[in-house]
GUPA-597304 format. One record per residue (C-alpha): residue in three letters; x, z, y. Coordinates in steps of 0.25 Angstrom, whole numbers. Each point is the difference from the previous one (the first is absolute). Layout:
N
{node 'ALA', {X, Z, Y}}
...
***
This chain:
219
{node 'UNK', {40, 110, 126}}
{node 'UNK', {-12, 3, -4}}
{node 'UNK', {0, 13, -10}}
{node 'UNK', {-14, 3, -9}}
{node 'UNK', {1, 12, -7}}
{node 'UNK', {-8, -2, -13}}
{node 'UNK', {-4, 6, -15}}
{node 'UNK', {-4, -12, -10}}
{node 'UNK', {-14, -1, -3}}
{node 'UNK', {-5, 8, 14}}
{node 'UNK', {-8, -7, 11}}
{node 'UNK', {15, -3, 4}}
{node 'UNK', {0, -12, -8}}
{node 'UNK', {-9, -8, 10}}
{node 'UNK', {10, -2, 10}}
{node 'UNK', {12, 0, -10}}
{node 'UNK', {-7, -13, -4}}
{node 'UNK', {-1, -4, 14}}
{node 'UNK', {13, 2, 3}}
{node 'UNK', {3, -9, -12}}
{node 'UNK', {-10, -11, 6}}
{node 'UNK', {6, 0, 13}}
{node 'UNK', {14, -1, -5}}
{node 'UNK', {6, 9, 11}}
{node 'UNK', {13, 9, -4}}
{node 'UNK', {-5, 14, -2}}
{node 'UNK', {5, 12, -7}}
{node 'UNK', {-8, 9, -11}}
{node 'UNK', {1, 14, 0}}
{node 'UNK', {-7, 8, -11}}
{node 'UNK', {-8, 12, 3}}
{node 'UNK', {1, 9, -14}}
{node 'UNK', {-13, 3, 0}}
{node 'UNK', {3, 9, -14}}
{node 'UNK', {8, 9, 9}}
{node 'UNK', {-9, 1, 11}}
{node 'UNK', {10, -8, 9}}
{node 'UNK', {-13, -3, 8}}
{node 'UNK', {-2, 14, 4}}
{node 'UNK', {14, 3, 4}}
{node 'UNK', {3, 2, 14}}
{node 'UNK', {9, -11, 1}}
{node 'UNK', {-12, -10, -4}}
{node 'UNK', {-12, 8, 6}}
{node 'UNK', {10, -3, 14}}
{node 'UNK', {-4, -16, -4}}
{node 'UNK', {-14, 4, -3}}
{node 'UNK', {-7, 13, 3}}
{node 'UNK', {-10, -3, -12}}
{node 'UNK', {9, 0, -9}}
{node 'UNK', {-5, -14, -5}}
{node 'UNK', {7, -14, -5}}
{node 'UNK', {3, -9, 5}}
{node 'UNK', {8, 0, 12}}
{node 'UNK', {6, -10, 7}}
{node 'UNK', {12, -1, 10}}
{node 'UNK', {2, -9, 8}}
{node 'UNK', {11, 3, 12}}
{node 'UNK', {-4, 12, 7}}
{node 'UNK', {-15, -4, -5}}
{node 'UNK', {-6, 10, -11}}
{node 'UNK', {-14, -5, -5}}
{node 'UNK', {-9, 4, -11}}
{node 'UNK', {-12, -2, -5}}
{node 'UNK', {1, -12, -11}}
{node 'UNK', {-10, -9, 9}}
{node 'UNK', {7, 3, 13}}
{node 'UNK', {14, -5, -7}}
{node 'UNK', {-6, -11, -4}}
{node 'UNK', {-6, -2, 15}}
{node 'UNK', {14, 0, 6}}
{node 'UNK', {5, -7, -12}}
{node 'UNK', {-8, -13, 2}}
{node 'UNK', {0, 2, 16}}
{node 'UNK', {15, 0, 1}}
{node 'UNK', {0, -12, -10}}
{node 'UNK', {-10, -8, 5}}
{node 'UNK', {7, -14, -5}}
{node 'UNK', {-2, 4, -14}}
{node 'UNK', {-15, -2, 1}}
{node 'UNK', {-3, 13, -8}}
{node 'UNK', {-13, 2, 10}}
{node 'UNK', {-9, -9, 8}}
{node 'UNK', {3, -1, 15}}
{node 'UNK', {-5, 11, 9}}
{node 'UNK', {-14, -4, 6}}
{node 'UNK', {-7, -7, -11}}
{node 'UNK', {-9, 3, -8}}
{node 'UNK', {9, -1, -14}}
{node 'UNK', {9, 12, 8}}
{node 'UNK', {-13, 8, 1}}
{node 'UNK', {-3, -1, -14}}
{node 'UNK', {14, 1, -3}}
{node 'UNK', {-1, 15, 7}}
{node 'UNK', {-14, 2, -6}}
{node 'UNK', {7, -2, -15}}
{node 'UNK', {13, 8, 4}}
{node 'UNK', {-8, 12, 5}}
{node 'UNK', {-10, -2, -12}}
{node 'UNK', {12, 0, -10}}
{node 'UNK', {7, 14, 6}}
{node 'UNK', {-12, 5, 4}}
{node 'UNK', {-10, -1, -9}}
{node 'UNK', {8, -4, -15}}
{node 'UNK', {12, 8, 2}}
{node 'UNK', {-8, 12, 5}}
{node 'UNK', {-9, 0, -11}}
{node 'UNK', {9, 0, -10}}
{node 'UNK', {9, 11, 4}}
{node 'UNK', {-11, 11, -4}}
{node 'UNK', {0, -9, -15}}
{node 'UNK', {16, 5, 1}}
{node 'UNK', {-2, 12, 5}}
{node 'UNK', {-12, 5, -3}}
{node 'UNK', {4, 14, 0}}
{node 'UNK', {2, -1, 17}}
{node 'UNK', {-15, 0, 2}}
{node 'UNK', {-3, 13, -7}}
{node 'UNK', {3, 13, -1}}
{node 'UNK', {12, 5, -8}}
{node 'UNK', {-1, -1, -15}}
{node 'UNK', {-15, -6, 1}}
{node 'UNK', {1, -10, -10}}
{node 'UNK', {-12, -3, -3}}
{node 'UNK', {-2, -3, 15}}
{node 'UNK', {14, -11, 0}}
{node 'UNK', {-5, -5, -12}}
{node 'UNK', {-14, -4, 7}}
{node 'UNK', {7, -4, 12}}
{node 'UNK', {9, -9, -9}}
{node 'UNK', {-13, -6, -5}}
{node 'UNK', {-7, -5, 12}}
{node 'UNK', {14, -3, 5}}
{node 'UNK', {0, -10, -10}}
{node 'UNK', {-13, -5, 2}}
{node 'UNK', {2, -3, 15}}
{node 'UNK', {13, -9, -3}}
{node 'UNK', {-8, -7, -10}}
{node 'UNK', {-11, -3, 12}}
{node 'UNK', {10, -4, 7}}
{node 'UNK', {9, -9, -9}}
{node 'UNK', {-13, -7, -3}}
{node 'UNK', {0, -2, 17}}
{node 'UNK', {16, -6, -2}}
{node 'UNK', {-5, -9, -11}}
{node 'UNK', {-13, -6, 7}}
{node 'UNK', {10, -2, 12}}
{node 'UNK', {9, -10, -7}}
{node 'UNK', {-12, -4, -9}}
{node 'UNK', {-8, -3, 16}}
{node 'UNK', {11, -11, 4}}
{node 'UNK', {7, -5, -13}}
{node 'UNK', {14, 0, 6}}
{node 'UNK', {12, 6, -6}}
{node 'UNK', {1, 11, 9}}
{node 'UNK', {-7, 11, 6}}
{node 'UNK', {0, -5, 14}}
{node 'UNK', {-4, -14, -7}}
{node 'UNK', {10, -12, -1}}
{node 'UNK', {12, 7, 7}}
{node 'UNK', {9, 11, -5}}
{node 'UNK', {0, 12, 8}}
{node 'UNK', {4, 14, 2}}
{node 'UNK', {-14, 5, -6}}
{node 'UNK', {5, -5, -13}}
{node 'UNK', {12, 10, -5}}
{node 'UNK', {-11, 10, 7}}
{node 'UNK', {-10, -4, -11}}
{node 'UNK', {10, -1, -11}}
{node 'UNK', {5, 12, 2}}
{node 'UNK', {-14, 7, -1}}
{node 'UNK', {-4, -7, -10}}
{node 'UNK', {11, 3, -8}}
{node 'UNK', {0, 14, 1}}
{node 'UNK', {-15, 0, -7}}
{node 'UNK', {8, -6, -13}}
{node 'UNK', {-4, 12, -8}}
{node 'UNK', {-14, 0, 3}}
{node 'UNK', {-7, 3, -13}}
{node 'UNK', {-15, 4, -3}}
{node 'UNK', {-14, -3, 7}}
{node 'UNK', {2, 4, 14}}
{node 'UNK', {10, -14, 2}}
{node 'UNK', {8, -9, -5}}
{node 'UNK', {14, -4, 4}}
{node 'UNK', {2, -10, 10}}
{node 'UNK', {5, -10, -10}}
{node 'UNK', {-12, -2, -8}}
{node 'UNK', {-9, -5, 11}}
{node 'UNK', {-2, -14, 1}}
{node 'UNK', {6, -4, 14}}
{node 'UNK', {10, 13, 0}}
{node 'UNK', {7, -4, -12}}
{node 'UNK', {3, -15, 4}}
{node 'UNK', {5, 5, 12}}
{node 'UNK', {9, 11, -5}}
{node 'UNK', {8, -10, -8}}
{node 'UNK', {1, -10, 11}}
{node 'UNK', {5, 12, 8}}
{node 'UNK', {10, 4, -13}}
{node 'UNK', {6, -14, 1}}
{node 'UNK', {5, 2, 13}}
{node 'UNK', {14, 2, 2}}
{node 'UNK', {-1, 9, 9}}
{node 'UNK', {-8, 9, -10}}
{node 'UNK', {9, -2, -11}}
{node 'UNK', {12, 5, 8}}
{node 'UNK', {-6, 13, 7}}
{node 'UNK', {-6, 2, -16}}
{node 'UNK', {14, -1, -4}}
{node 'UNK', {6, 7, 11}}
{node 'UNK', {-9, 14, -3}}
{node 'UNK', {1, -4, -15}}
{node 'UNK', {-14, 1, -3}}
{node 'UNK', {-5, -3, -13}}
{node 'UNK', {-11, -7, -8}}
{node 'UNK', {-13, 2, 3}}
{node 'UNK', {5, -6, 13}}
{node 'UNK', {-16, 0, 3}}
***
């Protein structure tokens, strides 16, 4: 059984709607992140970085949200959630996964946490941190956007759903309370916010959205 231990609204969410998409048995386990369950020694044993998500699957422990997905779509290759290995659609699929993990989700960690990237009680320093945080995700929404403007397909990888979507969603959402100059939420650019709601129709979406009981905005 595959086990994915979780907190609703974390970069968990990506492969909690992927495992909805795949329509495989699996058990959610939550993480209590208001605790700091994360940064027990029970859970640190799973993940030494003391980060969510983690996936079990049999003896396997795997995490990093892209790496789940990876395996995910690997040992389920008849749900066509990624191009076959080889082509040029997997390459771009990889270029896109690393992109979203590596270049989206790590900016906006220091928009969160701001206060990481500077000395103790320099706010001043977080704040600007925040700011230029904020204006690197908008540089790079406007990336997202032009990618699903470029092709004109309902989905990031073009025609065909794939594991990058949930990816995108989830990042895309978490920029929901965008406010001021430096960018705006994902949902007000042209291509994003048609794409968002196809991704909100989804029921896979709807279930992991009910199953974390997340609220309006839902992006």
């Amino acid at each position: 059984m595959l086990v994915l231990h979780h907190y609703p609204g974390n970069a968990s969410m990506v492969p909690h709607i992927l495992l909805h998409e795949l329509k495989v048995p699996f058990e959610l386990k939550l993480v209590d992140r208001t605790r700091g369950a994360h940064k027990e020694a029970e859970y640190l044993r799973l993940n030494p970085n003391g980060l969510i998500p983690v996936l079990q699957d049999g003896a396997l422990v795997l995490y990093e949200t892209a790496a789940i997905c990876l395996h995910l779509v690997d040992t389920h290759p008849q749900a066509g959630l990624a191009p076959p290995v080889g082509t040029a659609e997997r390459a771009h699929f990889y270029k896109w996964l690393v992109w979203l993990t590596n270049s989206l989700q790590a900016t906006l960690m220091p928009y969160f946490y701001p206060e990481r990237w500077v000395d103790a009680g320099n706010v001043d320093g977080a704040a600007q941190v925040r700011t230029h945080a904020q204006q690197r995700i908008g540089e790079l929404l406007a990336q997202l956007d032009a990618e699903l403007a470029s092709h004109g397909q309902p989905w990031l990888a073009g025609a065909t759903y794939s594991a990058l979507d949930p990816y995108a969603f989830v990042m895309s959402r978490w920029t929901r309370g965008f406010k001021g100059p430096a960018a705006r939420p994902a949902r007000e650019w042209p291509h994003l916010g048609p794409y968002l709601q196809r991704m909100l129709q989804r029921p896979a979406v709807q279930r992991v959205l009910a199953d974390e009981s997340l609220g309006e905005p839902f992006v």
